[in-house]
KOLLUM-721945 format. One record per residue: residue number from 0; y, z, x of N, C-alpha, C in turn; residue in one letter. Coordinates in steps of 0.001 Angstrom, whole numbers, plus 500000, padded with zeros to 6 digits. Atoms other than C-alpha are relative to their C-alpha. Example, Ala and Ser with C-alpha at 12.3 -4.5 7.8 and 13.67 -1.06 7.14 Angstrom:
BEGIN
seq	n_north	n_up	n_east	ca_north	ca_up	ca_east	c_north	c_up	c_east	type
0	498810	500000	500890	495500	507800	512300	501200	500000	500900	A
1	498810	499940	499180	498940	507140	513670	501090	500730	499230	S
//
This chain:
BEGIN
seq	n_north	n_up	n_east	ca_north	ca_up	ca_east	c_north	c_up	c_east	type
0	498800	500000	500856	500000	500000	500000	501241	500000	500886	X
1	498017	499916	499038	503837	499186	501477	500456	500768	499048	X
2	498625	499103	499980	506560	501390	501752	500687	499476	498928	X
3	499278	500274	500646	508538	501827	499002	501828	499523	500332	X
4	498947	500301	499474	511938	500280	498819	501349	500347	500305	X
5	498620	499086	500331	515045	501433	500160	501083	500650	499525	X
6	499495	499269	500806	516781	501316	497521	499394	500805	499190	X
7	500675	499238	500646	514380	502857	495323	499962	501304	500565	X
8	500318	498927	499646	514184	505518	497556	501487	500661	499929	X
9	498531	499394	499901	517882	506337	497425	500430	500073	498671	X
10	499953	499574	501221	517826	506023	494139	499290	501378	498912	X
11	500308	498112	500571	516016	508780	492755	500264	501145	500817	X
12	500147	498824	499274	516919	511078	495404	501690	500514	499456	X
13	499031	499683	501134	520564	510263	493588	499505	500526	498564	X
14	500415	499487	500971	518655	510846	490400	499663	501613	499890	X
15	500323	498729	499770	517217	514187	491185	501564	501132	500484	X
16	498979	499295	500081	520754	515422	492535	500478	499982	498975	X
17	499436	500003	501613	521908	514410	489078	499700	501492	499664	X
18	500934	498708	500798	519151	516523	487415	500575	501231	500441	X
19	499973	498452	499197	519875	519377	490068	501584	500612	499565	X
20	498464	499675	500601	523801	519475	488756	499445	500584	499216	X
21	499630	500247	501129	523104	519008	485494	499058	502043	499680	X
22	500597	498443	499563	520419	522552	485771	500732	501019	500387	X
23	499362	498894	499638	522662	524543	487525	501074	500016	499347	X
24	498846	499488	500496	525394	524189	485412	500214	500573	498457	X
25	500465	499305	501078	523255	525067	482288	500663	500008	498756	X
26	499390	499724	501079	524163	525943	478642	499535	498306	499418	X
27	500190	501277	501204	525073	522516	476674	499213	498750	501045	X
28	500602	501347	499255	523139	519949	479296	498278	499657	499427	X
29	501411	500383	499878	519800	519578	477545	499581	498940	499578	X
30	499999	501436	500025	520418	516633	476214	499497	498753	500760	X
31	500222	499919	498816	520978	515208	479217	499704	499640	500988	X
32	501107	499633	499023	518726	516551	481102	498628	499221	499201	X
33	500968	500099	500444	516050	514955	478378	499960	498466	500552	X
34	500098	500994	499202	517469	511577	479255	499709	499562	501570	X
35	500578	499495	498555	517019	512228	482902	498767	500021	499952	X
36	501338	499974	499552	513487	512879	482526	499452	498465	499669	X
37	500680	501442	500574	513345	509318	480386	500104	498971	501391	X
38	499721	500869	498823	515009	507724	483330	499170	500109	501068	X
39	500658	499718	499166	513180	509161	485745	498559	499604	500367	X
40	501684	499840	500037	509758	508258	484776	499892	498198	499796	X
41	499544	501673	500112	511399	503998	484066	499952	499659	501437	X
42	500049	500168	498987	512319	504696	487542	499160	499995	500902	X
43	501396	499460	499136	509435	506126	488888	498592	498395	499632	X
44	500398	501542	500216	507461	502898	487202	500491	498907	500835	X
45	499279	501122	499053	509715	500356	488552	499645	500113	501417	X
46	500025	499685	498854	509260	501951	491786	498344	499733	500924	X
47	501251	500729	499634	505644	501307	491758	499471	498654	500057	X
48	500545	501048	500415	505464	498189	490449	500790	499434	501502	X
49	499604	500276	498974	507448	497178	493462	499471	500134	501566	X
50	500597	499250	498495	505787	499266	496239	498709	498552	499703	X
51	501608	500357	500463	502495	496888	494535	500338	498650	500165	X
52	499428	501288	499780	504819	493333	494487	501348	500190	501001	X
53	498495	499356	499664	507213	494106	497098	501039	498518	500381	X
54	499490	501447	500235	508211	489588	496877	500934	500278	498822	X
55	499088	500068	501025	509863	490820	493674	500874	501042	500093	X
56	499163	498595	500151	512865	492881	492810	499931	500890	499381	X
57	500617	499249	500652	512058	495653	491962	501230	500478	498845	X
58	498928	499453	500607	515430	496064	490274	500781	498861	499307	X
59	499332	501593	500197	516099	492539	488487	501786	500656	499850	X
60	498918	499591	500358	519631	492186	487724	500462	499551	498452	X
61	500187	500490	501353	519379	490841	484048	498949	501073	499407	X
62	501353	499334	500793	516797	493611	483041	501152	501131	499416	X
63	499588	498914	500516	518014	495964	480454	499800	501255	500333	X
64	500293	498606	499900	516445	499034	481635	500829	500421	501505	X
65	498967	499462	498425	518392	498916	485205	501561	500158	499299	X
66	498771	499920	500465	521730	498197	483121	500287	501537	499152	X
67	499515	498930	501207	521163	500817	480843	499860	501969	500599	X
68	499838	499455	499060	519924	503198	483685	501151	500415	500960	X
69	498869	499787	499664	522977	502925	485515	501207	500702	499352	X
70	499301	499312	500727	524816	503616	482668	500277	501452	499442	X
71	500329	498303	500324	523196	506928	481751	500441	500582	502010	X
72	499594	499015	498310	523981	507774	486138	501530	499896	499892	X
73	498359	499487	500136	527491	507225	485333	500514	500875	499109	X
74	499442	498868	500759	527932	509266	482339	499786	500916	500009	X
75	500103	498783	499764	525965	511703	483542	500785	500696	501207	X
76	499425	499703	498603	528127	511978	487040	501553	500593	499321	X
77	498687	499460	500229	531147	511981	484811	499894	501436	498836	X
78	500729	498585	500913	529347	514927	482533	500794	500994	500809	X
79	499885	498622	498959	529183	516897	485773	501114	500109	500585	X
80	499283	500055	499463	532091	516040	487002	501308	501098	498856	X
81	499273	498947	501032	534235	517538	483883	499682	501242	499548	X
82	500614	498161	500423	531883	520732	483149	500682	500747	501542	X
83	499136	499696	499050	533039	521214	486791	501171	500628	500199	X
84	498955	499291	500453	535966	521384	486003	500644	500592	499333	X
85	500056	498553	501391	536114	523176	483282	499913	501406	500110	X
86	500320	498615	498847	534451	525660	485216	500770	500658	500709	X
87	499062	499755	499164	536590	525956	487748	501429	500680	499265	X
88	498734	499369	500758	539696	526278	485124	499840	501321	499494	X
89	500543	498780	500996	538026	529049	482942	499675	501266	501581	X
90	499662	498497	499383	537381	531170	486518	501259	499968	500657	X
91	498431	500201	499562	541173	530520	487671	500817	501046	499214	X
92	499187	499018	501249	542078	532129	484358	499334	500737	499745	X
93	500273	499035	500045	539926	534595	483868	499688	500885	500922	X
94	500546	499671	499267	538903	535945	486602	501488	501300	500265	X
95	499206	498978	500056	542865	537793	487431	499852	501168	498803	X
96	499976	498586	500998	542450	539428	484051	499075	500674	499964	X
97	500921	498574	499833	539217	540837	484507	500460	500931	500910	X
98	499510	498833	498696	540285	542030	487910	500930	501096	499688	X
99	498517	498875	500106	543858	543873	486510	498877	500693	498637	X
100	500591	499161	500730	541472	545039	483705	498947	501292	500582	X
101	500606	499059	498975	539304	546929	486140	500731	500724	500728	X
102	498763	498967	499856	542186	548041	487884	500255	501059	499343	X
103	499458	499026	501276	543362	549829	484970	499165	501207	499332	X
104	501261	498363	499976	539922	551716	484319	499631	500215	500810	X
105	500892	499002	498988	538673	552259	487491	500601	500448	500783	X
106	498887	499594	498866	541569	552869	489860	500918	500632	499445	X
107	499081	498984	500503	544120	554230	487639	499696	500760	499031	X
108	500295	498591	500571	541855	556758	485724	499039	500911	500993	X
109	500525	498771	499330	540362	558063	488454	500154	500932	500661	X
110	499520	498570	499648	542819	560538	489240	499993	500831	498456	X
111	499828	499395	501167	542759	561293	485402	498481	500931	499741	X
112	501534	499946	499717	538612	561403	485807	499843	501562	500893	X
113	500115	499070	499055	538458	563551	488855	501026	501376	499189	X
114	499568	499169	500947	541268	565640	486987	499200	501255	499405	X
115	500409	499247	500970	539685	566375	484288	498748	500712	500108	X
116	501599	499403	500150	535866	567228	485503	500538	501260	500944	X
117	499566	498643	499484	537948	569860	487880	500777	500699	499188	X
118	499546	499193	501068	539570	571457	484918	499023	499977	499492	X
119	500567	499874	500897	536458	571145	482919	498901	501263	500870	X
120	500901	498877	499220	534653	573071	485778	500918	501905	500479	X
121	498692	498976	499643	537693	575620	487043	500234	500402	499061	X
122	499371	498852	501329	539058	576771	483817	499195	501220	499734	X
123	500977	499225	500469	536079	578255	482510	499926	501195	501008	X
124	499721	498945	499099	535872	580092	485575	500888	500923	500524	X
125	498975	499154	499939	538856	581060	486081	500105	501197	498699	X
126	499986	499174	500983	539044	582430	482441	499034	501787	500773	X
127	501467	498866	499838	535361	584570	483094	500787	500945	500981	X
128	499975	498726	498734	536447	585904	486826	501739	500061	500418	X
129	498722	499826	499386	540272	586321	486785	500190	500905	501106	X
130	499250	498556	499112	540418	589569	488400	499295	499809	501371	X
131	500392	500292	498300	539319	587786	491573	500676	499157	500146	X
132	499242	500523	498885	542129	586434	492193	501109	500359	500571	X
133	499938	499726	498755	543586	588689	494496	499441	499578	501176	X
134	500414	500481	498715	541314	587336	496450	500415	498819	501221	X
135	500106	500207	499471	542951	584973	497122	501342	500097	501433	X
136	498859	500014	498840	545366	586428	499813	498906	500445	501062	X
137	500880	499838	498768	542223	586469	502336	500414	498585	500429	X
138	499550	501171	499229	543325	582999	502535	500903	499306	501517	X
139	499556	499958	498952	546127	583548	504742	499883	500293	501600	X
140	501041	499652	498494	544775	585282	507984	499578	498754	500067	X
141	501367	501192	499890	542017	582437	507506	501174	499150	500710	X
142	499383	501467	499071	544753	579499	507890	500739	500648	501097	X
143	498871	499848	498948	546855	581431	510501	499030	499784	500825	X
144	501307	499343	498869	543683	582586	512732	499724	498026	500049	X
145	500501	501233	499873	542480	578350	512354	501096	499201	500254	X
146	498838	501169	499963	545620	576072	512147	501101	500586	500982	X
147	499132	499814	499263	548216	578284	513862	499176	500970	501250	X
148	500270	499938	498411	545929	580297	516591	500162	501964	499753	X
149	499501	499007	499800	547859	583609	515682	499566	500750	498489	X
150	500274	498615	500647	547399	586904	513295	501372	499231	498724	X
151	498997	500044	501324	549060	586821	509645	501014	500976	500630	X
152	498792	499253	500137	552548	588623	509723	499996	500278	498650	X
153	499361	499392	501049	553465	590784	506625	501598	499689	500181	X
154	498277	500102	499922	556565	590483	504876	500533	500972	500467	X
155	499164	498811	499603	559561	592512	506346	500181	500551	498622	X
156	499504	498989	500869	560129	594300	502552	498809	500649	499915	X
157	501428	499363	500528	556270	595097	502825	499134	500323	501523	X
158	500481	500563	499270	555451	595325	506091	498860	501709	500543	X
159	500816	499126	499754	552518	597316	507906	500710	501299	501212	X
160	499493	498570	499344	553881	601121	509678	499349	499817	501184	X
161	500615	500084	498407	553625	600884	513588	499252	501277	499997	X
162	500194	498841	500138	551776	603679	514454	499467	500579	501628	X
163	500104	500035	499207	552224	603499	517985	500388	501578	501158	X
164	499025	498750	500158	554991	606868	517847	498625	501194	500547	X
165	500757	498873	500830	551987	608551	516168	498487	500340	501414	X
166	501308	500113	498816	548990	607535	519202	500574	500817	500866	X
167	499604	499558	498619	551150	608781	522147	500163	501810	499555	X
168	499700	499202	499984	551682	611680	520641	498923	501735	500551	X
169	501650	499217	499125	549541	615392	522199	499138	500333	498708	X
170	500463	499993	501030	548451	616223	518567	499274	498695	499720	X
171	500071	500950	500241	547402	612809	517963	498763	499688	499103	X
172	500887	499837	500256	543928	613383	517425	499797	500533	498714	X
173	500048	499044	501026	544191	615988	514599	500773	499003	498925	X
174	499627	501120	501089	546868	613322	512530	499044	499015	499422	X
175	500925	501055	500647	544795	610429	512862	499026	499946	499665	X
176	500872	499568	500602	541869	612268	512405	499343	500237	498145	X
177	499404	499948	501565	542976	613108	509124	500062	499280	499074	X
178	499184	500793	500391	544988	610482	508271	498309	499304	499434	X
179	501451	500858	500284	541303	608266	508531	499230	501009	499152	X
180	500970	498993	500939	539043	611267	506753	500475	499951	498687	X
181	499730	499499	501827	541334	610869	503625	499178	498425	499084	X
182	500701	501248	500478	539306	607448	503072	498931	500597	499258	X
183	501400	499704	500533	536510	609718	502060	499922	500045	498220	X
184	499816	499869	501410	538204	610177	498527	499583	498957	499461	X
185	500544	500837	500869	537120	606657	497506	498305	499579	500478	X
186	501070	500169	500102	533818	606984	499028	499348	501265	499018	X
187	500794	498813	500738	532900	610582	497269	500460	498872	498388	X
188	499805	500757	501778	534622	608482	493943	499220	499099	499675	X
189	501097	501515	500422	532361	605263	494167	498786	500800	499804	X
190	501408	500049	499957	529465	607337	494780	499662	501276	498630	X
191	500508	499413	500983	529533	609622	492192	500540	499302	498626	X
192	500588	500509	500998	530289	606940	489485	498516	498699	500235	X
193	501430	500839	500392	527496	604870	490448	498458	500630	500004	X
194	501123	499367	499847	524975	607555	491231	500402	501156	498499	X
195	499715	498968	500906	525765	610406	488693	500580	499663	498440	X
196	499222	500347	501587	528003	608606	485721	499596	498819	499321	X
197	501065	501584	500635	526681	605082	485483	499428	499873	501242	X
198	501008	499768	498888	523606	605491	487532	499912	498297	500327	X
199	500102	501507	499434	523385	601772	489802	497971	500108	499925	X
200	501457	499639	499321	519660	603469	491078	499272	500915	499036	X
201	500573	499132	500964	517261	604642	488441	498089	499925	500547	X
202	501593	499928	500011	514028	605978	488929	498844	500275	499247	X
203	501205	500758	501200	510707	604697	487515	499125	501118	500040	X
204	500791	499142	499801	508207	606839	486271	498820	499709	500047	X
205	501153	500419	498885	505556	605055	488497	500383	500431	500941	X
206	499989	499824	498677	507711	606043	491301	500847	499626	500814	X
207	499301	501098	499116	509362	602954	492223	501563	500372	499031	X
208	498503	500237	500281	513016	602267	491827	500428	499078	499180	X
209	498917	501558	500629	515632	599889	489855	500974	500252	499974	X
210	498067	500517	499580	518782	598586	490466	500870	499594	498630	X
211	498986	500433	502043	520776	598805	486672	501290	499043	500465	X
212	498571	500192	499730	523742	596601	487680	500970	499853	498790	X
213	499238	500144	501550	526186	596957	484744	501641	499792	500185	X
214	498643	500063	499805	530109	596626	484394	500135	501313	500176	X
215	499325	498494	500048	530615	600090	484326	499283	500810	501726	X
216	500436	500023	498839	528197	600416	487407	501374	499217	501507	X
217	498797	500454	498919	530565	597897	489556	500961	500537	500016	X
218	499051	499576	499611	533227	599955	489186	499758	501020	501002	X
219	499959	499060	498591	531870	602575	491629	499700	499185	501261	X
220	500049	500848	498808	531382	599737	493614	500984	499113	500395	X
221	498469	500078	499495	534850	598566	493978	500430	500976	500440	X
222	498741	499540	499014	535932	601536	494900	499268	500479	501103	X
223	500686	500013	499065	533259	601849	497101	500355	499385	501666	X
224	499796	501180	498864	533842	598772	498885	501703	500101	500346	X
225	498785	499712	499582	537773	599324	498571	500379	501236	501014	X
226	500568	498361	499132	536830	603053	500833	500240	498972	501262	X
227	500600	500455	498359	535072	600889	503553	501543	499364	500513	X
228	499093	500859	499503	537863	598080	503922	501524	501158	500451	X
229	499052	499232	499267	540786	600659	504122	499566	500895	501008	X
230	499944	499377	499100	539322	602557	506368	500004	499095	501721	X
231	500169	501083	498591	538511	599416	508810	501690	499688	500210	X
232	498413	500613	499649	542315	598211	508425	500650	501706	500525	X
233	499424	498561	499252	543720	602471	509117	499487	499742	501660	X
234	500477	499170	498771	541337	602678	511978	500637	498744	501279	X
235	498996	500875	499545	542914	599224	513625	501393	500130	500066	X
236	498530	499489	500166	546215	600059	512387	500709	501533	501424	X
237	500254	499059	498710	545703	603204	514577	500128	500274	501090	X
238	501181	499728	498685	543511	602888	517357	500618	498611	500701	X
239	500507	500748	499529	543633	599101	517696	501281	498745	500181	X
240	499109	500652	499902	545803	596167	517868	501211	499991	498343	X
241	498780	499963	500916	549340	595804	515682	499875	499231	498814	X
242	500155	501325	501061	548988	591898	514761	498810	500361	499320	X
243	501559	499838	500642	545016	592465	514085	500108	500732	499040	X
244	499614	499154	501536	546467	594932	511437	500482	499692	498967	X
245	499444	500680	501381	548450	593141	509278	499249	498967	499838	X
246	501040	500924	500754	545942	590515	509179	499114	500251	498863	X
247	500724	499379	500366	543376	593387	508154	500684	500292	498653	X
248	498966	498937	501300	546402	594790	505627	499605	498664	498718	X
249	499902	501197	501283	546025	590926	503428	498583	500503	499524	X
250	501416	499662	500495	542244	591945	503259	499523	501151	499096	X
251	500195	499386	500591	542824	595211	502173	500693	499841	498874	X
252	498844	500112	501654	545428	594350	499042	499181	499085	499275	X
253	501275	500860	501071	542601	591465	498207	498943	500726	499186	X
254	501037	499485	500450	540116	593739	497970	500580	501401	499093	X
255	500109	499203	501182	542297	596387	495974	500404	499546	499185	X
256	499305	500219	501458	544367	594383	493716	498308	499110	499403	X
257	501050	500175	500716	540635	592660	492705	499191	500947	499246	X
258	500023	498272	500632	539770	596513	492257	500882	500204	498845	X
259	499333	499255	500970	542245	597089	490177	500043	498883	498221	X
260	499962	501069	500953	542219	593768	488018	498587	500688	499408	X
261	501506	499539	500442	538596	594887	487473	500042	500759	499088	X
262	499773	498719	500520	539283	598360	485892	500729	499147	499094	X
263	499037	500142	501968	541876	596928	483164	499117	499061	499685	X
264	500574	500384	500914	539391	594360	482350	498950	500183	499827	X
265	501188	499214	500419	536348	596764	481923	500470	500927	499369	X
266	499655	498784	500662	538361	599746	480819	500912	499580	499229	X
267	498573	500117	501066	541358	598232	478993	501232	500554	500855	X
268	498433	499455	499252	544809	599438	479633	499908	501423	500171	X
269	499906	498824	499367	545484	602824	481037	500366	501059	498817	X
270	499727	499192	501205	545749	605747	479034	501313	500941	500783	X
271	498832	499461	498872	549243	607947	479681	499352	500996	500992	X
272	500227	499204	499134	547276	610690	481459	499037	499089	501364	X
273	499998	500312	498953	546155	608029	484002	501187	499266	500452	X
274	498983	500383	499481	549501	606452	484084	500401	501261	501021	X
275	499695	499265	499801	550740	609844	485193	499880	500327	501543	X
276	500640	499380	498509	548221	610413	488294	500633	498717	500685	X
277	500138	501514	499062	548671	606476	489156	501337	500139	500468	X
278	498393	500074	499803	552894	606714	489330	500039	500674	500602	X
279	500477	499264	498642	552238	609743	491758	499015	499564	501016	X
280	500695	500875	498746	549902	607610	493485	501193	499118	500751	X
281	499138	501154	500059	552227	604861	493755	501326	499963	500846	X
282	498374	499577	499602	555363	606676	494746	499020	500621	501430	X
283	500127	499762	499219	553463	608286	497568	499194	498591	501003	X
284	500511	501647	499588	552217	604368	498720	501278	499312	500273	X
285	498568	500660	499149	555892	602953	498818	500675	501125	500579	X
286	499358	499370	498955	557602	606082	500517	499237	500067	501039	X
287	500730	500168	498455	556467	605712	504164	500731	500972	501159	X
288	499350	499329	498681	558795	608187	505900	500947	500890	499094	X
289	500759	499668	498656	558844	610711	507103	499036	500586	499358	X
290	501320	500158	500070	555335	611615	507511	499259	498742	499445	X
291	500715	501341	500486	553861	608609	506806	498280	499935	500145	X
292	501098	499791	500564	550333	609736	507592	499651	501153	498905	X
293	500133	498716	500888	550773	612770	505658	500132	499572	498462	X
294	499854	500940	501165	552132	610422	502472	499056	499031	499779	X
295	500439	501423	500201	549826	607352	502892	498130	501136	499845	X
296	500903	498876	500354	546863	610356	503120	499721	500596	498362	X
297	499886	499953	501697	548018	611336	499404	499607	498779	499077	X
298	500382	500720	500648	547753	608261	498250	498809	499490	499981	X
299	500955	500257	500183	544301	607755	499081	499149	500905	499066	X
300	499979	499484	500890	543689	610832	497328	500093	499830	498546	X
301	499650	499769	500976	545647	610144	494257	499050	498786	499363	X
302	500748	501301	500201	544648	606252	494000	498332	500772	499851	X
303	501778	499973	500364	540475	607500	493974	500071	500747	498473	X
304	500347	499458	501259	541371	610200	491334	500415	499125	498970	X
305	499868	500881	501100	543036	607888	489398	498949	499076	499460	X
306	500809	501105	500673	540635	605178	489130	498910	500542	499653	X
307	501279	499533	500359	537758	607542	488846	500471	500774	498203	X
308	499494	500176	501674	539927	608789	485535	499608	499087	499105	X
309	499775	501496	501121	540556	605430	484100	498603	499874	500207	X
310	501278	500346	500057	536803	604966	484758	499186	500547	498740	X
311	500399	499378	500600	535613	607509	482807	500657	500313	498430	X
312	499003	500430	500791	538315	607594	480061	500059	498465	499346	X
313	500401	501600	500435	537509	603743	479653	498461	499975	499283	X
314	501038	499995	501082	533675	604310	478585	499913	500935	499311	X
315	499759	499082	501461	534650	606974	476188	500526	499306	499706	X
316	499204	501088	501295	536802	604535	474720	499377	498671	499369	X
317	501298	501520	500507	534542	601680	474446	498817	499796	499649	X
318	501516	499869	500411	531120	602850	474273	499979	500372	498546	X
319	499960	499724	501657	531855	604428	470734	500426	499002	498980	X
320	499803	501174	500597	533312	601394	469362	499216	499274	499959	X
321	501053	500903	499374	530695	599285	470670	498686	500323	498973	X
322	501070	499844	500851	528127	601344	468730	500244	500111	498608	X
323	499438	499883	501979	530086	601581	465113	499674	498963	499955	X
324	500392	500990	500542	530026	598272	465150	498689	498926	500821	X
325	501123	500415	499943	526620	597409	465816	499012	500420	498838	X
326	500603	499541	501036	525664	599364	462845	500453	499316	498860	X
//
């Protein structure tokens, strides 16, 4: 059998790119595409009968089926040629408005987005644990000690009592002795409301232990933990470095004003006979001189009795309510 003929061979390989448009540009071409297969298979004939007589043309020029062949490769070229462009127009013009439409929801609500899932998470919390946020003046120290290198400074209307006078002095021992031992008032206060008034530690009668943790329990454990921390910031204040003190001083006002937020929202508001002790607390906490360990000594005093008051004075006031109406 001879080689088919050159043109024949260039001809369907134009035919088949047809087809291959007319496919990829999908939707309304099935038409078509049906003529295409008619042509294809006239062509594919012709193409044999030629390879078989290759003296004749395989492509007369008077034969209807080459004229009418041609005709369907031009209208289908100019098919593809206008869906083309069509194409082309329709993504010219649409294509900016999807884009500024995406813009618009995904770039300019996603500060509204982010927003809102940190208010939907934060609020709630905040509501539940307000009275922790004293805490957050531990913050400061933190960024001074990391970003600047150096110790928090207190303000000058608040600032921490040198107590440098008080070290050199030959007594020295016996003041600051003191001065530090009056910390014990909020450890004897924590420990006898969490052991004795609202027991934390109850024992089983197998033997073993349990840990009750209750609201009325954490309060001997604020002032527990408020004990330890003033005594670490006194005994620095003291003994130890100046700056390292007023750093210590932000730690201790975190950890009492969270103390104290605590108490009004477990006990309620103060009754006048703990206003009474607290405003004698209070007044011996801002006068600082003279004696200033002898004053700041009282107030560790007054401050434990007070809150161990309002402690106790708070679940008499609430526990009886609590059970009327449960009945």
């Amino acid at each position: 059998m001879s080689m088919m003929p050159f043109r024949t061979v260039l001809l369907l390989l134009t035919l088949m790119h047809v087809t291959r448009g007319f496919s990829n540009s999908g939707g309304s071409c099935s038409i078509c595409l049906a003529t295409n297969d008619n042509l294809s298979k006239n062509l594919l004939s012709n193409a044999l009968r030629s390879s078989r007589n290759p003296k004749k043309n395989a492509f007369p020029r008077a034969s209807s089926t080459s004229s009418t062949s041609l005709n369907v490769i031009g209208s289908s070229t100019k098919t593809v040629k206008a869906s083309g462009e069509v194409l082309s127009a329709l993504r010219d013009r649409l294509l900016p408005v999807i884009m500024s439409k995406l813009d618009r929801i995904y770039v300019w609500n996603l500060p509204r987005i982010s927003i809102l899932s940190l208010s939907e998470t934060f609020v709630p919390f905040l509501r539940k644990y307000w009275w922790l946020s004293p805490m957050s003046l531990v913050l400061i120290p933190l960024y001074c000690a990391i970003f600047k290198g150096t110790c928090a400074a207190m303000p000058d209307w608040w600032n921490v009592v040198p107590m440098d006078h008080i070290a050199a002095a030959d007594n020295s021992q016996w003041i600051i002795g003191h001065f530090l031992a009056s910390n014990i008032s909020y450890f004897a206060s924590g420990t006898y409301l969490m052991l004795k008034r609202f027991p934390l530690i109850l024992k089983m009668k197998t033997g073993g232990i349990k840990v009750r943790l209750t609201r009325f329990s954490m309060l001997g454990m604020w002032i527990f933990l408020a004990g330890a921390m003033s005594t670490v910031f006194h005994s620095v204040q003291a003994l130890g470095s100046y700056p390292l003190s007023q750093s210590l001083c932000y730690l201790d006002h975190a950890v009492a004003g969270s103390a104290f937020c605590y108490f009004l929202k477990t006990c309620g508001s103060p009754s006048r006979r703990v206003w009474s002790v607290g405003s004698a607390a209070l007044l011996t906490l801002v006068v600082t001189s003279p004696g200033y360990t002898f004053l700041h000594s009282f107030w560790h005093y007054l401050s434990a009795a007070t809150a161990t008051l309002w402690a106790l004075e708070g679940y008499a006031r609430l526990i009886p309510s609590r059970t009327a109406n449960t009945k």
